[in-house]
TIVO-270816 format. One record per residue (C-alpha): x, y, z. Coordinates in nm, 4 decimals. Each point is the difference from the previous one (the first is absolute). Example, Ala and Ser with C-alpha at 12.3 -4.5 7.8 and 13.67 -1.06 7.14 Angstrom:
BEGIN
<gumar <1.2300,-0.4500,0.7800>>
<gumar <0.1370,0.3440,-0.0660>>
This chain:
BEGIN
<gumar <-1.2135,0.0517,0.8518>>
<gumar <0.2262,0.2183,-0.2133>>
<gumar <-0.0946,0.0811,-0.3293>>
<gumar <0.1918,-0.0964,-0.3237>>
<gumar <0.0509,0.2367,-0.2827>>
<gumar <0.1702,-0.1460,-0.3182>>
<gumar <0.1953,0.2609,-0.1607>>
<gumar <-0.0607,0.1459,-0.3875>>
<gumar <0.3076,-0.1133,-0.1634>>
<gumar <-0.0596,-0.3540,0.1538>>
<gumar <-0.2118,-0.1304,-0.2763>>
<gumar <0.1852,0.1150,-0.3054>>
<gumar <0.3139,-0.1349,0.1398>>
<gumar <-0.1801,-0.3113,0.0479>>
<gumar <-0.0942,0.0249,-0.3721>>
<gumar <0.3583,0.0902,-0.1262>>
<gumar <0.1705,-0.2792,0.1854>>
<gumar <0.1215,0.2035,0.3015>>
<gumar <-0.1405,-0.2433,0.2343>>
<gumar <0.0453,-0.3623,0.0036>>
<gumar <-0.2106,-0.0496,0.3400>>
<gumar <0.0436,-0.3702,0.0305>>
<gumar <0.3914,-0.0033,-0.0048>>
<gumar <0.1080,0.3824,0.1365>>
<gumar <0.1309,0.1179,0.3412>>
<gumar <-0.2585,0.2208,0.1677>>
<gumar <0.0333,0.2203,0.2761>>
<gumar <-0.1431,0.2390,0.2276>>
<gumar <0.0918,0.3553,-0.0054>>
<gumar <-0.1661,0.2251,0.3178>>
<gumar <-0.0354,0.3231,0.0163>>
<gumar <-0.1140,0.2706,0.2545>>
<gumar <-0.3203,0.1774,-0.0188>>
<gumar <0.1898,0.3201,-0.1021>>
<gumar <0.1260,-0.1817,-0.3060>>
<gumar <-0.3279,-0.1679,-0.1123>>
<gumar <0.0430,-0.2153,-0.3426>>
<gumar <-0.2369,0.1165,-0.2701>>
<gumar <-0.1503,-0.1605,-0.2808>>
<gumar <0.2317,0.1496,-0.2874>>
<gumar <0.3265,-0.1253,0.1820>>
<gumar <0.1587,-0.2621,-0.2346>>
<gumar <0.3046,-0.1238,0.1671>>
<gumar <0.1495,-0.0078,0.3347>>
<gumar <0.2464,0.2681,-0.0176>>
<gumar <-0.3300,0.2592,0.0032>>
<gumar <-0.0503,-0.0833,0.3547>>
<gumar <0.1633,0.1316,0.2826>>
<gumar <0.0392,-0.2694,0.2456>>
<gumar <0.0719,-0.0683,0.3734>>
<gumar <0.2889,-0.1369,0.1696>>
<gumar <-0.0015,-0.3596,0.0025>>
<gumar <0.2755,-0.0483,0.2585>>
<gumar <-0.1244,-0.2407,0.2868>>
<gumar <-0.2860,-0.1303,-0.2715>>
<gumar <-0.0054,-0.3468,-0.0484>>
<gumar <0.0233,-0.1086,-0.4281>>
<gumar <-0.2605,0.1530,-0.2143>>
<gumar <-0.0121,-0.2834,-0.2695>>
<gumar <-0.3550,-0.1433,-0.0707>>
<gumar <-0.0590,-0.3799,-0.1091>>
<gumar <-0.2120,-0.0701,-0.2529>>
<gumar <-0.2029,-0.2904,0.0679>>
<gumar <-0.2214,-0.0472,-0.3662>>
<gumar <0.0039,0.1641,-0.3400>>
<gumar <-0.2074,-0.1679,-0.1952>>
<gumar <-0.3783,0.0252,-0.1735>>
<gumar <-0.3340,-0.2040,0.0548>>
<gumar <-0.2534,0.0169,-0.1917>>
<gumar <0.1473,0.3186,-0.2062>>
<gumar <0.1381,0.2109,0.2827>>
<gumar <0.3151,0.0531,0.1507>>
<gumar <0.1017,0.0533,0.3432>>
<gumar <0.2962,0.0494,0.1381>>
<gumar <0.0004,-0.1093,0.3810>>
<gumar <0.2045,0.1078,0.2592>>
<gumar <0.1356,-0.1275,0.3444>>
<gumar <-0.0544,0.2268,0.2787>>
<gumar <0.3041,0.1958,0.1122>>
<gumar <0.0910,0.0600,0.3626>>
<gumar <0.2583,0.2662,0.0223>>
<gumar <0.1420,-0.0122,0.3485>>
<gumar <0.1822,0.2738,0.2091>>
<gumar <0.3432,-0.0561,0.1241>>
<gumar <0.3193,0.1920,0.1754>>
<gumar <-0.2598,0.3193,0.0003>>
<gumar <-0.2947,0.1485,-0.1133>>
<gumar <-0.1182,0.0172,-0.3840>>
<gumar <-0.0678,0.3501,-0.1662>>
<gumar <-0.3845,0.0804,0.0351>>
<gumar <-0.1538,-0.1037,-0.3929>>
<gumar <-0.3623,0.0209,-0.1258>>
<gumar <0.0695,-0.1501,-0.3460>>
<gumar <0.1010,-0.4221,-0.0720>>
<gumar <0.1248,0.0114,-0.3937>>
<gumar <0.0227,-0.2611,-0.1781>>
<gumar <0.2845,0.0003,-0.2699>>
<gumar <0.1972,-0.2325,-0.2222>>
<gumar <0.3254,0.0194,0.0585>>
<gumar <0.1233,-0.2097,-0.3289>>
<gumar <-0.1532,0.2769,-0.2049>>
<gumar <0.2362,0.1954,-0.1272>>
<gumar <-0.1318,0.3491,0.1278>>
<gumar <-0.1522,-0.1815,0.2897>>
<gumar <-0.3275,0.0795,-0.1236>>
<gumar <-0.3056,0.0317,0.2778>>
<gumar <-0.3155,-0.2087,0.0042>>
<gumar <-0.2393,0.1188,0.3015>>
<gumar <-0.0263,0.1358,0.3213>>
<gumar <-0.1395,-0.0411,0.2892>>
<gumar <-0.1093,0.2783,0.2341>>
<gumar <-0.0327,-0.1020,0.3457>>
<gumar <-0.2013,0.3203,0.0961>>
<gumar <0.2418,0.1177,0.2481>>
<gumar <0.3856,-0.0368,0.1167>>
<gumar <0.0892,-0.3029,0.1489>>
<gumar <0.3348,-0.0694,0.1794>>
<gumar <0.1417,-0.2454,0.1235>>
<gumar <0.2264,-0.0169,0.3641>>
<gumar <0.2707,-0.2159,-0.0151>>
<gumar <-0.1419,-0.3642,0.0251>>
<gumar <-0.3550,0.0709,-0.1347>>
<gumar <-0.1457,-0.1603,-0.3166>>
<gumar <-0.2667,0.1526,-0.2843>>
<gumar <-0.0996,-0.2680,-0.2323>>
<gumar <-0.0762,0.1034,-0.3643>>
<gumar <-0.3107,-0.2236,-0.0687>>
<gumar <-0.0103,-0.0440,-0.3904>>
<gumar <-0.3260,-0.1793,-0.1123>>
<gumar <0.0838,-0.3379,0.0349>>
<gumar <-0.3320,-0.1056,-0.2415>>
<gumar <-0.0876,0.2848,-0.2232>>
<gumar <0.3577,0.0874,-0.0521>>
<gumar <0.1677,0.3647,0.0308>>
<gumar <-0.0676,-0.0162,-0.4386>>
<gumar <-0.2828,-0.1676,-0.1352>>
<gumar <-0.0132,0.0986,-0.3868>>
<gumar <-0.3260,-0.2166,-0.1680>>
């Protein structure tokens, strides 16, 4: 299972009204291992990313933001990004980012460990917590 990393700036954005995680577009970014995302990265055009010619979309669904009991989570449907007309770039990295943001500001990573690629008609799915959420803030 890859590991998620949220970045720095993510939670004073979320306190200064960057964010509005129930109603903004987020997508994945991915990047190579070469080009690893770091924790002080606060918007998308800090990362060098690959090619995403024969990729399949990148946009992520949110399926809750809401709170129980005092804390919020912000759930996720999985993501299956499918090859097609070619192979994808080799990437390491799955970023999310919201695109509404003005600066496209980054939330997490996650870090798959190694490359993966994908040959034209293979599929990777992104599996996003579907109870504990990708953000749980209590």
């Amino acid at each position: 299972m890859a590991t998620f990393t949220k970045f720095n700036s993510f939670v004073e954005a979320l306190s200064e009204k960057v964010h509005n995680l129930g109603s903004d577009s987020l997508v994945l970014a991915l990047c190579a291992s070469a080009n690893a995302p770091v924790a002080s990265n606060t918007q998308l055009s800090q990362l060098t990313q690959i090619s995403y010619t024969n990729l399949s979309s990148r946009a992520i669904t949110t399926t809750s933001s809401s709170q129980t009991s005092g804390t919020y989570r912000l759930i996720l449907a999985d993501l299956v990004l499918t090859a097609s007309g070619g192979s994808v770039a080799p990437f390491r990295y799955a970023v999310i980012y919201n695109d509404t943001a003005t600066n496209d500001e980054l939330i997490g990573f996650y870090d798959y460990g190694s490359d993966v690629t994908l040959a034209s008609g293979e599929t990777m799915t992104v599996d996003f917590d579907g109870t504990n959420g990708v953000i749980a803030i209590a």
